[in-house]
CHARMM-style PDB file with segment names, atoms N, HN, CA, C and O in Angstrom:
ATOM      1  N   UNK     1     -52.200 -31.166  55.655  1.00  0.00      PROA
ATOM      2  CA  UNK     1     -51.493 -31.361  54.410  1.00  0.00      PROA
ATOM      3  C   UNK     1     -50.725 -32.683  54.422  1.00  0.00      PROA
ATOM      4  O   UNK     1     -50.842 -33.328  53.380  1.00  0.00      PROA
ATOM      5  N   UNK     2     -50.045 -33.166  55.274  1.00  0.00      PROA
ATOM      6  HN  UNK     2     -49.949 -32.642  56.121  1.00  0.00      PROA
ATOM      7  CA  UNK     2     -49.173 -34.334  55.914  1.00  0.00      PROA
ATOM      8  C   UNK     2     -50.355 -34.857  55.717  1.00  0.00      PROA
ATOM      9  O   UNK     2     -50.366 -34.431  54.562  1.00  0.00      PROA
ATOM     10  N   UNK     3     -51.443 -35.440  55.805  1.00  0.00      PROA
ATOM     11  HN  UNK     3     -51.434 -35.786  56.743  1.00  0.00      PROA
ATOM     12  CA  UNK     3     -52.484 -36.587  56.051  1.00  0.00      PROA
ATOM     13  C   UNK     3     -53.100 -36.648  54.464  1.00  0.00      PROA
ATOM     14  O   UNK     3     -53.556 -37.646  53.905  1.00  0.00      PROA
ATOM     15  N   UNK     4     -53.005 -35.607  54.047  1.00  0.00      PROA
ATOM     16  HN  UNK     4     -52.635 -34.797  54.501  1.00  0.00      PROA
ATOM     17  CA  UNK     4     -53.629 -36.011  52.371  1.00  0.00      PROA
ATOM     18  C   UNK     4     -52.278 -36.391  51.339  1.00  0.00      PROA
ATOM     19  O   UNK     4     -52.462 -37.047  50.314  1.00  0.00      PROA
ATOM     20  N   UNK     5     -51.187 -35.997  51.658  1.00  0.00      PROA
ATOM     21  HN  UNK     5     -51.038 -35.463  52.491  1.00  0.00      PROA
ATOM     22  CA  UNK     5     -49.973 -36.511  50.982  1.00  0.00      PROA
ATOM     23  C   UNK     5     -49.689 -38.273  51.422  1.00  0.00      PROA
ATOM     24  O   UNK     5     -49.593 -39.190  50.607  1.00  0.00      PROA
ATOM     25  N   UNK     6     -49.604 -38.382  52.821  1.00  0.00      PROA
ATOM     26  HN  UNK     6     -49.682 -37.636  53.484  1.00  0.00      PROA
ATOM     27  CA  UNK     6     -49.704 -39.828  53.240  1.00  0.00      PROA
ATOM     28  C   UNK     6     -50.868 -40.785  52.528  1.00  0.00      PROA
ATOM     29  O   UNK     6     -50.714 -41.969  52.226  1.00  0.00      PROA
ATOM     30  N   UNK     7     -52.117 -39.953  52.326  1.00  0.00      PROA
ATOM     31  HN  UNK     7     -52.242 -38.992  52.572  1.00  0.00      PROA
ATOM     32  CA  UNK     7     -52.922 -40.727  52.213  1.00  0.00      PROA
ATOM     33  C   UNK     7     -52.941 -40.404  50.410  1.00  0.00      PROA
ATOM     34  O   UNK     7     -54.117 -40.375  50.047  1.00  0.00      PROA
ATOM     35  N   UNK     8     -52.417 -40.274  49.771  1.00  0.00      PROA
ATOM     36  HN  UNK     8     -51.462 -40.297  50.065  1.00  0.00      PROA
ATOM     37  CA  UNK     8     -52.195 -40.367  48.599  1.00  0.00      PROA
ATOM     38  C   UNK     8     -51.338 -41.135  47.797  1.00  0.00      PROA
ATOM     39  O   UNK     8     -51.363 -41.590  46.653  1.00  0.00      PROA
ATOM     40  N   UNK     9     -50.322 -41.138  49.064  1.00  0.00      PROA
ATOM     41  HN  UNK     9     -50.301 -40.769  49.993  1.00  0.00      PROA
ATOM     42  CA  UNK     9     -48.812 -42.452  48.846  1.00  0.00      PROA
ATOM     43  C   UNK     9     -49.272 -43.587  49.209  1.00  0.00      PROA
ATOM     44  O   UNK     9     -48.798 -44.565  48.631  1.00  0.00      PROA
ATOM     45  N   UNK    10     -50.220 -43.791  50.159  1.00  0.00      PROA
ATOM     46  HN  UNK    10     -50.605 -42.996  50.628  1.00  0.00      PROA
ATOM     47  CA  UNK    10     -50.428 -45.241  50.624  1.00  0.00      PROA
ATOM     48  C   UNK    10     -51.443 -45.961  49.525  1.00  0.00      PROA
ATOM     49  O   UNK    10     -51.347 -47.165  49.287  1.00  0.00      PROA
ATOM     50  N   UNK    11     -52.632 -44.931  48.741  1.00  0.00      PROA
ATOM     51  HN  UNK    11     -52.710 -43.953  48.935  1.00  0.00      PROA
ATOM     52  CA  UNK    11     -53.519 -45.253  47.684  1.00  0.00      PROA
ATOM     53  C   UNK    11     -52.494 -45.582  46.237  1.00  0.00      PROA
ATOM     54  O   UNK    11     -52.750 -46.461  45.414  1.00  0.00      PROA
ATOM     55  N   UNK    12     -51.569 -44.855  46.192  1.00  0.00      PROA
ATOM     56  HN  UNK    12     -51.361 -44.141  46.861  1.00  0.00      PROA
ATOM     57  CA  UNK    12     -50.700 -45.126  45.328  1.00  0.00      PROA
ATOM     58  C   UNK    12     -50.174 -46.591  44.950  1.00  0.00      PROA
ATOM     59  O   UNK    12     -50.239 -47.141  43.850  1.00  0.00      PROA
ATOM     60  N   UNK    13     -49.543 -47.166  46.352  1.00  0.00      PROA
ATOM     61  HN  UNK    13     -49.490 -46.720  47.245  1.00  0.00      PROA
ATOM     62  CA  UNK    13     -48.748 -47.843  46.918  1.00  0.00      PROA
ATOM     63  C   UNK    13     -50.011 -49.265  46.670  1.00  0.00      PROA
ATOM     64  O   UNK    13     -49.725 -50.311  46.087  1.00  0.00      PROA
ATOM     65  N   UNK    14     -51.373 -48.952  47.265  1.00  0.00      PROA
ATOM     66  HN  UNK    14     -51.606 -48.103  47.739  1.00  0.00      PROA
ATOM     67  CA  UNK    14     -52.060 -50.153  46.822  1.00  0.00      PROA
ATOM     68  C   UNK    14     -52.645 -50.440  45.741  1.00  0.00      PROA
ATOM     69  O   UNK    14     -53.339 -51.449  45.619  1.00  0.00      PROA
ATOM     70  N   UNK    15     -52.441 -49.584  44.808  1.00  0.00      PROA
ATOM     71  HN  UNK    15     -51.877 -48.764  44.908  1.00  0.00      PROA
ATOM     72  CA  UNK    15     -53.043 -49.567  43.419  1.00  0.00      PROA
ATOM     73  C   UNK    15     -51.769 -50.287  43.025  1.00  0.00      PROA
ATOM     74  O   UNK    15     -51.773 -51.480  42.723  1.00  0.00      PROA
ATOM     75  N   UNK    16     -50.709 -49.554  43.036  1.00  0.00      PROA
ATOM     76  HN  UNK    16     -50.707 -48.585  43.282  1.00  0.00      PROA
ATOM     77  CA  UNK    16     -49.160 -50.646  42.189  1.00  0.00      PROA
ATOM     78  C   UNK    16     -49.557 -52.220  42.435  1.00  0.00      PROA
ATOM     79  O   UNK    16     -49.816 -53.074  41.587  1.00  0.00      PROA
ATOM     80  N   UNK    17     -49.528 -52.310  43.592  1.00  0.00      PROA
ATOM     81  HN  UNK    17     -49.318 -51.616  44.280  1.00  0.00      PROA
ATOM     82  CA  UNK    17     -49.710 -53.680  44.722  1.00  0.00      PROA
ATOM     83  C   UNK    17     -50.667 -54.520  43.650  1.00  0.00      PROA
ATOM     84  O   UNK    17     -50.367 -55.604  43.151  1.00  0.00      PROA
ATOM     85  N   UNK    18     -51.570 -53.964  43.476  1.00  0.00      PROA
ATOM     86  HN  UNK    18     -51.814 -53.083  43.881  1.00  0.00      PROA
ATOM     87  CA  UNK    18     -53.008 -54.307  42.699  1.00  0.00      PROA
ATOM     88  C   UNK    18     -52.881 -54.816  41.404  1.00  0.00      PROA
ATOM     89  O   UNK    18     -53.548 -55.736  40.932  1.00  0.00      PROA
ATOM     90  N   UNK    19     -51.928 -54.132  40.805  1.00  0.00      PROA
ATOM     91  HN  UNK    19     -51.386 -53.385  41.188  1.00  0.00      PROA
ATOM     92  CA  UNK    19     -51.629 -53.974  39.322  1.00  0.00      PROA
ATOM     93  C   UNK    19     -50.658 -54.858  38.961  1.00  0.00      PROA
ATOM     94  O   UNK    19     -51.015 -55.617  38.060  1.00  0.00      PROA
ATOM     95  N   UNK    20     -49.520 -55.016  39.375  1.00  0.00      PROA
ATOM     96  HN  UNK    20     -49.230 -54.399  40.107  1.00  0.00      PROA
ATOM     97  CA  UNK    20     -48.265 -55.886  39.379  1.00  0.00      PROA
ATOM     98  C   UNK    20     -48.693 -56.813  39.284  1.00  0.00      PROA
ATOM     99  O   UNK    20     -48.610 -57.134  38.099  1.00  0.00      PROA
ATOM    100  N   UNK    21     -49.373 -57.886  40.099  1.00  0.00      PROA
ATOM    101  HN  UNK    21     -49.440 -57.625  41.062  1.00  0.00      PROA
ATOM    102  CA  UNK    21     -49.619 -59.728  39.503  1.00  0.00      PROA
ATOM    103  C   UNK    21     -50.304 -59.469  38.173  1.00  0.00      PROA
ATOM    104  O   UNK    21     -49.926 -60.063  37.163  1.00  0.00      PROA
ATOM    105  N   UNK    22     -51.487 -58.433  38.144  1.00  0.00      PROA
ATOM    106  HN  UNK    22     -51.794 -57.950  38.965  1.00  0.00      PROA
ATOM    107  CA  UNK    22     -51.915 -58.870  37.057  1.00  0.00      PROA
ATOM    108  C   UNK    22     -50.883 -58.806  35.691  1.00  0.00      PROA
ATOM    109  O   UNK    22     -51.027 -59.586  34.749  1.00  0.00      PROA
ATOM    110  N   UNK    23     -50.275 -58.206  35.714  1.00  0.00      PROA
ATOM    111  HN  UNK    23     -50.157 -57.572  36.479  1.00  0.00      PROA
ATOM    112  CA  UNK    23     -49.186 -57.753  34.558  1.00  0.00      PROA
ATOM    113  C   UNK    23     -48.412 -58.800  34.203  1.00  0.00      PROA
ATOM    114  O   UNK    23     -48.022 -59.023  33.057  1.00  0.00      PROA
ATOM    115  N   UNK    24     -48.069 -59.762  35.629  1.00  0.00      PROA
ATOM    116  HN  UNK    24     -48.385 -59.581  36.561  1.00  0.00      PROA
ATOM    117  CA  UNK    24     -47.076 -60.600  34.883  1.00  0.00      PROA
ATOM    118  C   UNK    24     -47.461 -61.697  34.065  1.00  0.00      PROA
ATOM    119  O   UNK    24     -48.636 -61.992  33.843  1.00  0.00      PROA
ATOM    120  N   UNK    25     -46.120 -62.515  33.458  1.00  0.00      PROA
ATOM    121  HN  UNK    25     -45.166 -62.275  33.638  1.00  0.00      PROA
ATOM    122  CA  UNK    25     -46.581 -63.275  32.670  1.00  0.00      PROA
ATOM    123  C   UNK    25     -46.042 -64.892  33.105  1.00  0.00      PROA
ATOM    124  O   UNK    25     -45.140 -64.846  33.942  1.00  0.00      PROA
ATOM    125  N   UNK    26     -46.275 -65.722  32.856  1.00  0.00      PROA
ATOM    126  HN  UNK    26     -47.007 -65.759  32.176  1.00  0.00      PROA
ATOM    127  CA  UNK    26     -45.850 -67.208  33.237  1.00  0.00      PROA
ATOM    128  C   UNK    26     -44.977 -67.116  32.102  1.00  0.00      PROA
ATOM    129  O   UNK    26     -45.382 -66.564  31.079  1.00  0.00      PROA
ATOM    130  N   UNK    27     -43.387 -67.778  32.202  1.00  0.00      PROA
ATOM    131  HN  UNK    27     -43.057 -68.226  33.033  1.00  0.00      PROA
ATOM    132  CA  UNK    27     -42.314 -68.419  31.110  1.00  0.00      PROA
ATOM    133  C   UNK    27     -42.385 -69.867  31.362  1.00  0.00      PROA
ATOM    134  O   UNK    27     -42.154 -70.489  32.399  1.00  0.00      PROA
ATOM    135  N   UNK    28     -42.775 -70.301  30.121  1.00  0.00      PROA
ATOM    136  HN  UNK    28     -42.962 -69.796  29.278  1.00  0.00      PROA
ATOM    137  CA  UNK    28     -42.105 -71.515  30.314  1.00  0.00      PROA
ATOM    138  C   UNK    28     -41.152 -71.788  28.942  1.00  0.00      PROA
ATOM    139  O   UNK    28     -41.246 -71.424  27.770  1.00  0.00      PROA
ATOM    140  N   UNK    29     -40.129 -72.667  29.741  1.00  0.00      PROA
ATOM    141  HN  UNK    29     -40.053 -72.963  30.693  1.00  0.00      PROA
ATOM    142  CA  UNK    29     -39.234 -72.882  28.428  1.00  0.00      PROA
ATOM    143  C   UNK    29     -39.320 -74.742  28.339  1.00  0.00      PROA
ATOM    144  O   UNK    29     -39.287 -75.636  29.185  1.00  0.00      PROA
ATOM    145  N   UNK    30     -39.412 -74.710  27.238  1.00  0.00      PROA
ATOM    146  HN  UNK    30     -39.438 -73.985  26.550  1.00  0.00      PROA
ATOM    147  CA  UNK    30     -39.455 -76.364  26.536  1.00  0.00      PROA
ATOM    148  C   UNK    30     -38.259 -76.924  25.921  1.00  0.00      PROA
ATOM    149  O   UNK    30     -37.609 -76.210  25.157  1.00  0.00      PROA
ATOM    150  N   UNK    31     -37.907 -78.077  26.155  1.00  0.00      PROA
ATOM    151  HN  UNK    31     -38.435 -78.657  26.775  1.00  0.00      PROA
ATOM    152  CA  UNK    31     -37.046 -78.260  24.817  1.00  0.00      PROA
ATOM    153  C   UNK    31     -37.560 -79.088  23.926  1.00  0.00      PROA
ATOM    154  O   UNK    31     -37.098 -80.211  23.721  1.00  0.00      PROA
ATOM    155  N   UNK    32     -38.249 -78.752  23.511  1.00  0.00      PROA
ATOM    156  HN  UNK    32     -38.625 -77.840  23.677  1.00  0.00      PROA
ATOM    157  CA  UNK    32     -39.049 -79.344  22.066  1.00  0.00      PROA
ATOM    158  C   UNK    32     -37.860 -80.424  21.102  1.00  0.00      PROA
ATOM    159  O   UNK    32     -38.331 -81.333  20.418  1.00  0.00      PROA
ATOM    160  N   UNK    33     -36.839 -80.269  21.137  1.00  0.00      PROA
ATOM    161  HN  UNK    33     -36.456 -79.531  21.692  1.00  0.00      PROA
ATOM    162  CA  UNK    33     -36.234 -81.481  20.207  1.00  0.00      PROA
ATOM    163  C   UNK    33     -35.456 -82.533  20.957  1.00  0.00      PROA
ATOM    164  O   UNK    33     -34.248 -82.579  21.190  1.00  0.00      PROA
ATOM    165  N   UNK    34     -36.626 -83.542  21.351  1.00  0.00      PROA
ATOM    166  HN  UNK    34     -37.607 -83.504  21.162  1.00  0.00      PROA
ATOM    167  CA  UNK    34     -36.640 -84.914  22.203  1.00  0.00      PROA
ATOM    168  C   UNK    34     -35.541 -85.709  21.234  1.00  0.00      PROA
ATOM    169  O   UNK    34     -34.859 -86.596  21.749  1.00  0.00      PROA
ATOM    170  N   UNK    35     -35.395 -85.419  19.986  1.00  0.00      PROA
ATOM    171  HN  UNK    35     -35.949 -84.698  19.568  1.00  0.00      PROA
ATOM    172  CA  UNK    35     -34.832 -86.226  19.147  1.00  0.00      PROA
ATOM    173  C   UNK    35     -33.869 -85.894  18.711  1.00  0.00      PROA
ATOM    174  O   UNK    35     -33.421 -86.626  17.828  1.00  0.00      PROA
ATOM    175  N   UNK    36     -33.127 -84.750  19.055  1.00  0.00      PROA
ATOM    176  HN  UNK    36     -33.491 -84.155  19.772  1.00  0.00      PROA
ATOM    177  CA  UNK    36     -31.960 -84.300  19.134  1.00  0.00      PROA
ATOM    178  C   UNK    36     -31.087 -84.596  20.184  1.00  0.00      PROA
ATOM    179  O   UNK    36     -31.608 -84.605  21.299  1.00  0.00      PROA
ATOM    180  N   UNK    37     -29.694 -84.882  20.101  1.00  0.00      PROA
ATOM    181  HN  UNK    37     -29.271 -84.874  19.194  1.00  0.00      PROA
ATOM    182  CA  UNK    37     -28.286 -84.860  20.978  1.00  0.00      PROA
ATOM    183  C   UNK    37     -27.660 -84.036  20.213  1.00  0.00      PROA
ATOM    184  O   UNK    37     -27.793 -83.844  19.005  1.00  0.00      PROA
ATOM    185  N   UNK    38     -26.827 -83.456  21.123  1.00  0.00      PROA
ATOM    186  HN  UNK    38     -26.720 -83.613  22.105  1.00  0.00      PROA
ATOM    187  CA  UNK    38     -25.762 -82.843  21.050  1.00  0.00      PROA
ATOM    188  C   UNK    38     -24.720 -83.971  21.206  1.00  0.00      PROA
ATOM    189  O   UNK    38     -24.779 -84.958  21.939  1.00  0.00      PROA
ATOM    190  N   UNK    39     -23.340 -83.436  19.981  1.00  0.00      PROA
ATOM    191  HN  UNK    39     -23.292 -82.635  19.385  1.00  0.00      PROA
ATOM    192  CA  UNK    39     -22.581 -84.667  20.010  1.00  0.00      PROA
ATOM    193  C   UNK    39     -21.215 -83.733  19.636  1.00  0.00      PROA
ATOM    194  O   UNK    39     -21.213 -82.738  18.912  1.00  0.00      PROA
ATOM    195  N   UNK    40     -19.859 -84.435  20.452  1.00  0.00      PROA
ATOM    196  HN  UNK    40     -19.861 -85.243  21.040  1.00  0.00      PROA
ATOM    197  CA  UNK    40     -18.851 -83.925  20.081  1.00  0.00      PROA
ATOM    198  C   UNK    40     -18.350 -84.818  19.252  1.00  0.00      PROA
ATOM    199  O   UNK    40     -18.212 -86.033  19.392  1.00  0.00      PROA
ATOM    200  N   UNK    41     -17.904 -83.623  17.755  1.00  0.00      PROA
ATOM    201  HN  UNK    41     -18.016 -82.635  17.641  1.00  0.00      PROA
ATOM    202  CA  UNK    41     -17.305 -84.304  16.912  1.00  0.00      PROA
ATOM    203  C   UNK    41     -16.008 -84.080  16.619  1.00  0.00      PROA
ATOM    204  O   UNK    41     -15.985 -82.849  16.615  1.00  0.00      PROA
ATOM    205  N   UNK    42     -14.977 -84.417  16.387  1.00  0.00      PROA
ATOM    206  HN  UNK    42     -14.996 -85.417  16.391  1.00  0.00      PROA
ATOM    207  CA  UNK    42     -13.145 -84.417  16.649  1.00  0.00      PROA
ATOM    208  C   UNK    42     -12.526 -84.539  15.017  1.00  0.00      PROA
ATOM    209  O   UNK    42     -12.446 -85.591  14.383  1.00  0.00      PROA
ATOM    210  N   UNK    43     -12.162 -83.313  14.584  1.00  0.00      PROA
ATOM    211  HN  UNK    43     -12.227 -82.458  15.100  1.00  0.00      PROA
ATOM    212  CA  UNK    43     -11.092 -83.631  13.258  1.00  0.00      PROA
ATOM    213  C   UNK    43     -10.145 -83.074  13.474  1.00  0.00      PROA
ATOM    214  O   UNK    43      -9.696 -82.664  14.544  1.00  0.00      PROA
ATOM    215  N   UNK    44      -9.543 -82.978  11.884  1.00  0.00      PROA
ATOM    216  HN  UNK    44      -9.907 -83.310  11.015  1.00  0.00      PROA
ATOM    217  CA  UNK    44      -8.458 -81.800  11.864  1.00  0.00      PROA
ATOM    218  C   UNK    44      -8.515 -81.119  10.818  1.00  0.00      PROA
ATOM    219  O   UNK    44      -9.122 -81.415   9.790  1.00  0.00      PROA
ATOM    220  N   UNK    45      -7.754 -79.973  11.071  1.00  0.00      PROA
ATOM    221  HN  UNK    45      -7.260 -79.732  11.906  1.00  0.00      PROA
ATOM    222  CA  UNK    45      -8.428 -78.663  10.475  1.00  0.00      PROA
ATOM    223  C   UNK    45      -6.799 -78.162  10.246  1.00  0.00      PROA
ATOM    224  O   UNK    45      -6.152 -77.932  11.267  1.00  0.00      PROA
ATOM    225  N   UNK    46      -6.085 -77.980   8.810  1.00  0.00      PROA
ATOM    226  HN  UNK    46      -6.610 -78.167   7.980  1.00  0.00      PROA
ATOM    227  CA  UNK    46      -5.157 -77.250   8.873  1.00  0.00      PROA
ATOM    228  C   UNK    46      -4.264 -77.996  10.296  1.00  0.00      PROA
ATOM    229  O   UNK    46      -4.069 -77.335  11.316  1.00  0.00      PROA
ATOM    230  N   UNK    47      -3.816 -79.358  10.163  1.00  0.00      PROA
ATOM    231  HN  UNK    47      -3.975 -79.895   9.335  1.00  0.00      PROA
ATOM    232  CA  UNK    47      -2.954 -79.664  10.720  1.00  0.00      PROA
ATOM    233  C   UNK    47      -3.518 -79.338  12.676  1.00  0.00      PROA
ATOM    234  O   UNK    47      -2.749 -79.672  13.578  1.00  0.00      PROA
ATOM    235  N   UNK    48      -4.390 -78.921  12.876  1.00  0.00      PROA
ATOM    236  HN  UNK    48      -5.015 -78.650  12.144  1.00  0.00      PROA
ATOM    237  CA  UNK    48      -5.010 -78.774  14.147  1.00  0.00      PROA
ATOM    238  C   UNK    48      -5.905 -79.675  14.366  1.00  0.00      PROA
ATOM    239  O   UNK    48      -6.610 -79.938  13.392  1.00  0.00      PROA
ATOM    240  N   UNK    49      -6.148 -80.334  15.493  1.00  0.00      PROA
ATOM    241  HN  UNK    49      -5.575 -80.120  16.284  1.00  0.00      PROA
ATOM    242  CA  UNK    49      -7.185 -81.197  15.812  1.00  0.00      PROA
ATOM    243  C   UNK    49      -8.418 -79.871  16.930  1.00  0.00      PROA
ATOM    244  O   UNK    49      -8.387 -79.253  17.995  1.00  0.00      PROA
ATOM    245  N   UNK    50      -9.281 -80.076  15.809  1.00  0.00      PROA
ATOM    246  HN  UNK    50      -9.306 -80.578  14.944  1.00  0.00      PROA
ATOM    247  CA  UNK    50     -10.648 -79.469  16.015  1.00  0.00      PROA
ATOM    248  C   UNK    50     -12.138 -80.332  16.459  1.00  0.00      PROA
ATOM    249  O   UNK    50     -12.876 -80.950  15.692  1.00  0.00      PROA
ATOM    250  N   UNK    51     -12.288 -80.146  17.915  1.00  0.00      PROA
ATOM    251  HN  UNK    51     -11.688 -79.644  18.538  1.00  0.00      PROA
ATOM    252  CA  UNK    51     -13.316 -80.110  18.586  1.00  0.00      PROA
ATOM    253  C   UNK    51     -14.496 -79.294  18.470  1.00  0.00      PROA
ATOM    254  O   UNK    51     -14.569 -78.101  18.764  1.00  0.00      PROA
ATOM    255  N   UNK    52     -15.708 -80.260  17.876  1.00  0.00      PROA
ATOM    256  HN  UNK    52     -15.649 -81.229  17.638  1.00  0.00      PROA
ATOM    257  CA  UNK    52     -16.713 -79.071  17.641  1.00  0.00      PROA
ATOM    258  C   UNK    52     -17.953 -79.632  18.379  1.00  0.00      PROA
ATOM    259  O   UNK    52     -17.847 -80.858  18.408  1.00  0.00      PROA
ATOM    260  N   UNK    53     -18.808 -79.316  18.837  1.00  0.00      PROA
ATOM    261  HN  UNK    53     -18.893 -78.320  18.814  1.00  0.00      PROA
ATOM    262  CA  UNK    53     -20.124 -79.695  19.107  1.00  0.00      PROA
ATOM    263  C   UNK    53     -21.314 -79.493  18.132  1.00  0.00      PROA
ATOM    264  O   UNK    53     -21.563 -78.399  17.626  1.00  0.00      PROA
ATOM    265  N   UNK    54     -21.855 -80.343  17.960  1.00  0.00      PROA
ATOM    266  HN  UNK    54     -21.653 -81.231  18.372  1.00  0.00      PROA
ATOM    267  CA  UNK    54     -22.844 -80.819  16.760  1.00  0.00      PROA
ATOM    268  C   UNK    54     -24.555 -81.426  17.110  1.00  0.00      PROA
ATOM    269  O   UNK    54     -24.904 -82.457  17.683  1.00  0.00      PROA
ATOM    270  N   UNK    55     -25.350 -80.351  16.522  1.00  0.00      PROA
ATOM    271  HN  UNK    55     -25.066 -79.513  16.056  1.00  0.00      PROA
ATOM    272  CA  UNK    55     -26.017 -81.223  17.189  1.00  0.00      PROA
ATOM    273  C   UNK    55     -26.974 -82.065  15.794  1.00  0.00      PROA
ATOM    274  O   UNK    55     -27.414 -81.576  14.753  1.00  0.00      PROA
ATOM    275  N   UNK    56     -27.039 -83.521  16.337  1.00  0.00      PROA
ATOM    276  HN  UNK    56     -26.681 -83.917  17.183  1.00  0.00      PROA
ATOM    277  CA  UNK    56     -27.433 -84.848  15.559  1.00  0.00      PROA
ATOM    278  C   UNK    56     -29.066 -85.176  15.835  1.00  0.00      PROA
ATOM    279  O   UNK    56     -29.586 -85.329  16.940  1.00  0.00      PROA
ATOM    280  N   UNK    57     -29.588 -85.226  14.797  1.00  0.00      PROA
ATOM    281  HN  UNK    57     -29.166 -85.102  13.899  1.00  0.00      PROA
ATOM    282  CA  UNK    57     -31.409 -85.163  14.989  1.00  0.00      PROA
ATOM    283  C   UNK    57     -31.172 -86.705  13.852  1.00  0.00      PROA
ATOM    284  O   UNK    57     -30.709 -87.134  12.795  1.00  0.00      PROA
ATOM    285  N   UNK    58     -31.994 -87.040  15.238  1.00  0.00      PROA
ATOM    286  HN  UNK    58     -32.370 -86.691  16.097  1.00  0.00      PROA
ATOM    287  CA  UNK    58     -32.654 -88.582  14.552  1.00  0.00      PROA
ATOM    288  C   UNK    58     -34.121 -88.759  14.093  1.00  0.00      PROA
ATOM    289  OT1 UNK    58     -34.499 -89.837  13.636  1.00  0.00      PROA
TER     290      UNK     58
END
């Protein structure tokens, strides 16, 4: 009984093994806007000086 339970976990164990690469997937992340900066821009707001980040596409 011990030898068909072992040998059922280990078939288990290489089927997962088997299955897992194929499943995954490649990420890639881009930053597609070459023509964009990010830019800090400085006012005031209600007597407060307000720092904002902006982003500027040329």
């Amino acid at each position: 009984m011990k030898k068909i339970v072992l040998a059922s976990v280990l078939a288990l164990a290489a089927a997962s093994a088997g299955v897992a690469p194929s499943q995954a997937e490649t990420v890639i992340v881009k930053a597609g806007r070459h023509h964009c900066v990010t830019k800090l821009v400085t006012h005031w707001r209600h007597h407060h000086k307000v720092v904002e980040k902006v982003r500027v596409c040329r």
